[in-house]
N, C-alpha and C positions, 0 to 999 in steps of 0.2 A: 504494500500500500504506500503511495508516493503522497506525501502531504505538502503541501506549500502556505503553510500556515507561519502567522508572525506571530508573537508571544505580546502579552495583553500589554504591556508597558511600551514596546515599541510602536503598536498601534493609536496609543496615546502623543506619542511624539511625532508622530506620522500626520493624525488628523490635526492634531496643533499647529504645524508648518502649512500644510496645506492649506486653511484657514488663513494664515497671516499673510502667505501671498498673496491668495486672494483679495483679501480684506485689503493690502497696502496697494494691490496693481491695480484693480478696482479707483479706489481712491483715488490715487495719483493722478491715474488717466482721465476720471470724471470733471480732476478738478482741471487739467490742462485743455482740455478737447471737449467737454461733452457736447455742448449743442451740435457736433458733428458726428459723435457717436451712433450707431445704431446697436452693435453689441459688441462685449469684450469673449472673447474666447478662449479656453485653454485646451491645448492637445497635446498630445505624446505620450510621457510614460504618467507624468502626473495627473492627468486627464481621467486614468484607468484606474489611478490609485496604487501604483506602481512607482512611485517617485523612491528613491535611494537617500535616504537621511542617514546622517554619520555622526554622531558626536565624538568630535576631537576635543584637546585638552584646552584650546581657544574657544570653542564653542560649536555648535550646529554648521555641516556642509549640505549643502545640495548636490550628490554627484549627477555629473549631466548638467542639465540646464531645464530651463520653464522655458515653455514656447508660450506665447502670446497671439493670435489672431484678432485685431482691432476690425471690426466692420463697420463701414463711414456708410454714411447716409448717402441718400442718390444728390450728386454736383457737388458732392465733398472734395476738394481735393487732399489728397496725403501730404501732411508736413515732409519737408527734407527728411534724405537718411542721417543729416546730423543730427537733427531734433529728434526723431525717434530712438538715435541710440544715447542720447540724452536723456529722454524720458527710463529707458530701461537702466541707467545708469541713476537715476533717482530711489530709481522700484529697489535697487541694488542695495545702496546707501542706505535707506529705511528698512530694510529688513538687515543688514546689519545689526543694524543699531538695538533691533530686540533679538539678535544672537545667533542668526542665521545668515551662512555666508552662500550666494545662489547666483548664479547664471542667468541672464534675464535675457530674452531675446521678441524682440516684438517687428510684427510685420502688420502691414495695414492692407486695407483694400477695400473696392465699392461692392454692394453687394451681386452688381454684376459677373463678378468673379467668382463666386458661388454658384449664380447658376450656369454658368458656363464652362465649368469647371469641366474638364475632361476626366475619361477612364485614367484613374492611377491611385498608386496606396497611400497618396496624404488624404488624395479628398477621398478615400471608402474612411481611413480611420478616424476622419476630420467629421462627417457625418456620424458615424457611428460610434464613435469615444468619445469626441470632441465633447467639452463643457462649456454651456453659456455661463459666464461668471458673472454678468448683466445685460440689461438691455433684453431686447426683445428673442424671446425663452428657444421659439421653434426657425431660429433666424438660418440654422445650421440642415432645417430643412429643406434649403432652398438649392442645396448640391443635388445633384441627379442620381437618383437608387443607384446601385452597383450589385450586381451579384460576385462574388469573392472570386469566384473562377474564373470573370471576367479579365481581372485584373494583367498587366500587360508581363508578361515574361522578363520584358526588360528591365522593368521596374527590378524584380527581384534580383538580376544583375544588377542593378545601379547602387540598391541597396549593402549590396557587397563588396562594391569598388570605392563606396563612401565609407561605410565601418572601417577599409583598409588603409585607405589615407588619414582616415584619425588617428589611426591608433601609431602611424609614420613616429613623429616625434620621441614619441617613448620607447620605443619597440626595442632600441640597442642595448640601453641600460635594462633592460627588464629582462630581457635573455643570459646577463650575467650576472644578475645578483643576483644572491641564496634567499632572498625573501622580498614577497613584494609587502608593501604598504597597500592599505583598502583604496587609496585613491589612485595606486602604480596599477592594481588588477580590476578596476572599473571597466576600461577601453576594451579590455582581454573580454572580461563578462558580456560585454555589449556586444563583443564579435561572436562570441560563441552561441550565444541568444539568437543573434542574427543570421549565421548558418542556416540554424533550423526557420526562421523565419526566410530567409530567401529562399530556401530549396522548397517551404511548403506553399511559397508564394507559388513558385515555378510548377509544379506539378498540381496548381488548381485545389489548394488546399486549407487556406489560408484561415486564421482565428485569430482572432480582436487581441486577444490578450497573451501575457508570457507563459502564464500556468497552461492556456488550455493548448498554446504549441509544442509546452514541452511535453505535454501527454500524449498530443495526438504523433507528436517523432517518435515517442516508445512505441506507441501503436502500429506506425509504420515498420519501427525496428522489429516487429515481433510476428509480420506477414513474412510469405514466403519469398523471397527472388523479390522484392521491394526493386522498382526502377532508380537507380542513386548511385553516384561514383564512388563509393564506399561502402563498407559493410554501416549500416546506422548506428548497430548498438551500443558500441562505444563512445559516439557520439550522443545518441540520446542521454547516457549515462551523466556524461559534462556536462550538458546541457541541464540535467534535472538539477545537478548539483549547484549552478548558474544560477538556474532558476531561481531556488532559494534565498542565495547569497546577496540578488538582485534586490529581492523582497526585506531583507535583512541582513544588510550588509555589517551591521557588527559580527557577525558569524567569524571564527577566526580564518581567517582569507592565506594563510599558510595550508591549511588541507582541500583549500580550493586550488590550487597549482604548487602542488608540494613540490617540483623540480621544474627546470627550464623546458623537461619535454614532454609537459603540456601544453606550453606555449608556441615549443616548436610543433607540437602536432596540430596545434588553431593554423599555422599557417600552410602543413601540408594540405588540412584540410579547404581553406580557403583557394587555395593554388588550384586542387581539383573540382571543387564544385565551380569557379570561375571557368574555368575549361570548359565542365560538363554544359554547362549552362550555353555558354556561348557555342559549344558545338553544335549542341539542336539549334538552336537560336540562325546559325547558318547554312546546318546539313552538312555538318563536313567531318570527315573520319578522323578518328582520334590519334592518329599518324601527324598532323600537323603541328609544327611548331607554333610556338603562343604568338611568337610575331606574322606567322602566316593568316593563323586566326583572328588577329587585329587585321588585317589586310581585305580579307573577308565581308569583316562586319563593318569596314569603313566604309568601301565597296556597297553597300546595303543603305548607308543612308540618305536621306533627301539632301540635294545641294540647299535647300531653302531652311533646315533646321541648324547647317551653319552658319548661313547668314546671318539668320537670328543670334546667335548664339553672340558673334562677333559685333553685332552690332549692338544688343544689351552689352557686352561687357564694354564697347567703347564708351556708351552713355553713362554706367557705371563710374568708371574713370573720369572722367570727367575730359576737361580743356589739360589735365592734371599728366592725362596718360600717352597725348598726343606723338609723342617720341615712339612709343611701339607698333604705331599704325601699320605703317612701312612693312615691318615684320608681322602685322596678323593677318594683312591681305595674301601675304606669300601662305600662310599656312592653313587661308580659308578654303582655298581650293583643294586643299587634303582632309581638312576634320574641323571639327567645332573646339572651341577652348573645354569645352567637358572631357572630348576624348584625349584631346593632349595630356591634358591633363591625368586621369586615368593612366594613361600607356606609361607615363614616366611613373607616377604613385605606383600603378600595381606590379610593375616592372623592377621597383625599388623592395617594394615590400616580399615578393618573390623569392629578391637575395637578402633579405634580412640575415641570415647568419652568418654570409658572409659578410656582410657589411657591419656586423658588431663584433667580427674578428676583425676589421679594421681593411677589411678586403676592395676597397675602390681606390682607385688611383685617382689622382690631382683632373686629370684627362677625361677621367668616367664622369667625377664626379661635373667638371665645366661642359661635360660633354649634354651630359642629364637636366641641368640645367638652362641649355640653351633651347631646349626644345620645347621648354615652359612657357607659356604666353607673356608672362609677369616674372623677367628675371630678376629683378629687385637688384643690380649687380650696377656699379657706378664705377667710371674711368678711377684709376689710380689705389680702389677700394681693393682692401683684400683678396685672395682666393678663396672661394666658398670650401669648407669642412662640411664633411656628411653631416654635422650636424644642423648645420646651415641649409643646408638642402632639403633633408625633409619637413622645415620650418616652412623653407619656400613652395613646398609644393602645396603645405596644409595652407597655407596663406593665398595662393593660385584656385583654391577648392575655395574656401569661403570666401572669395571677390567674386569669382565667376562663374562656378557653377552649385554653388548650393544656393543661391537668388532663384533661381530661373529651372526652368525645365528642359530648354534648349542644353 
């Protein structure tokens, strides 16, 4: 019997925090914007009741972050992205202040965006988790039904090649220390979560919450010849263990990745469901190299979702970014700044072991970076260290493709 229960005192500090976000982002927002309000939103994990609260010897963490969806009224326009990370930089500041340190991140839009929201997995779990925190109750109705099987394959790929690039930064250090810290094995927990969540996106299978996917992957693990590039069960197993740890992350987080080769198995696993995925995804035989298989799937896509893609991120940018023009129309005709970005992240994360044996040369590493949309690299400035690099590539991920869809 697999339980994913929290224990009564943790649920107390759980609905406490939850509460106070609320209560402060509510507030804050009512009192900067409301006559343009029409409702405040929250999704993701905290949405579900699934938020990760830590008390450290400073006080209360939010691991992850609070998403935010503000809905404006119809001929509202959205304040600047400076103002809005302003405002979430307040919501920040005041829950501080009563003892909780959190990640605020807030997005706006008209309600026209809601109904027009296409098939993908913000807007199924935006409708169907999503909480109105005020404002008008059934506002989140206004996204279009989705049935779960609908949902697009890619998405479950995207999902995959995003968890990879997050976890970029820390990946080197955490393959050679003897012990993680609960905030070192967060990112590791969210990838191995997300596994089972992108493969049961992929195979039309998908459920709302963490507890009921990691049940329904034993489920699959425990059928015959299950369609999956690996055997599940041992994956289900991390997975339940995940589960938990998610849910109650005081758990001691040393028998959740008791040696580095659990960590190194998230990324063999990772490596192959990315394959598998993109194999079907183009019909092509599992003989092919990974850079063949990018060649494929670039091959596949609309010229018109790169232009997008380049053209939000030149608006992005602003008059700021005008020096890289030159270099995104050369590389519009190959791929959109999402894929670039991906091919160098999931290409980096790949060689993680080697790269935390110290395995890139001066050459690899200038090499990896030039093929970034956003080299962040200035005449006379240093030469980029691996550590530098996968800073820039998580930096290249949220400027340009975690905004947008393109």
């Amino acid at each position: 019997m697999h339980s994913f229960s929290v224990q009564p005192g943790e649920v107390f500090h759980t609905q406490h925090w939850e509460a106070a976000i609320s209560d402060t982002a509510v507030g804050l927002l009512r009192q900067a914007m409301e006559p343009d309000l029409l409702a405040i939103t929250l999704t993701g994990s905290l949405a579900r009741h699934e938020g990760s609260f830590l008390e450290e010897p400073e006080g209360w963490r939010l691991l992850g972050d609070c998403e935010l969806l503000v809905v404006l009224r119809e001929h509202c326009a959205a304040p600047s992205l400076q103002h809005q990370q302003s405002l979430a930089y307040r919501i920040e500041q005041a829950l501080l202040q009563e003892g909780l340190r959190a990640e605020i991140s807030i997005s706006m839009a008209p309600p026209d965006y809601l109904r027009h929201m296409p098939p993908h997995l913000f807007g199924y779990e935006l409708r169907h988790s999503g909480k109105v925190l005020w404002g008008e109750l059934d506002v989140l109705k206004r996204i279009p039904s989705l049935d779960p099987r609908q949902l697009p394959a890619e998405d479950a790929w995207r999902l995959l090649c995003n968890r990879m690039i997050e976890l970029l930064p820390a990946m080197p250090a955490c393959l050679v220390q003897s012990r993680l810290t609960p905030r070192d094995a967060y990112p590791w927990v969210k990838l191995y979560l997300d596994l089972a969540t992108s493969y049961l996106i992929f195979i039309g299978e998908y459920l709302p919450t963490y507890a009921e996917r990691s049940r329904r992957l034993r489920q699959r693990a425990e059928e015959a010849n299950p369609a999956a590039p690996f055997p599940l069960a041992p994956l289900a197993r991390q997975v339940d263990d995940c589960t938990r740890w998610k849910l109650s992350p005081s758990r001691a987080t040393q028998q959740l990745f008791p040696a580095p080769q659990a960590l190194l198995q998230a990324v063999t696993y990772a490596h192959e469901l990315w394959r598998w995925e993109l194999m079907q995804m183009t019909q092509t035989e599992d003989s092919c190299t990974d850079r063949e298989l990018w060649r494929r799937w670039l091959g596949r896509q609309p010229w018109i979702n790169r232009v997008r893609g380049w053209a939000g991120g030149a608006r992005r940018q602003g008059l700021a970014g005008w020096k890289q023009w030159p270099g995104w129309a050369a590389q519009a005709a190959r791929h959109s700044p999402r894929h670039a970005i991906y091919a160098v992240g999931c290409e980096l994360f790949f060689r993680m072991p080697e790269l935390a044996r110290g395995g890139l040369s001066a050459a690899e590493i200038a090499g990896y970076a030039a093929r970034l949309p956003l080299t962040g690299h200035r005449a006379g400035a240093p030469e980029y260290c691996a550590s530098d690099l996968l800073r820039l590539v998580v930096e290249n991920y949220r400027c340009l493709a975690q905004p947008t869809r393109a």
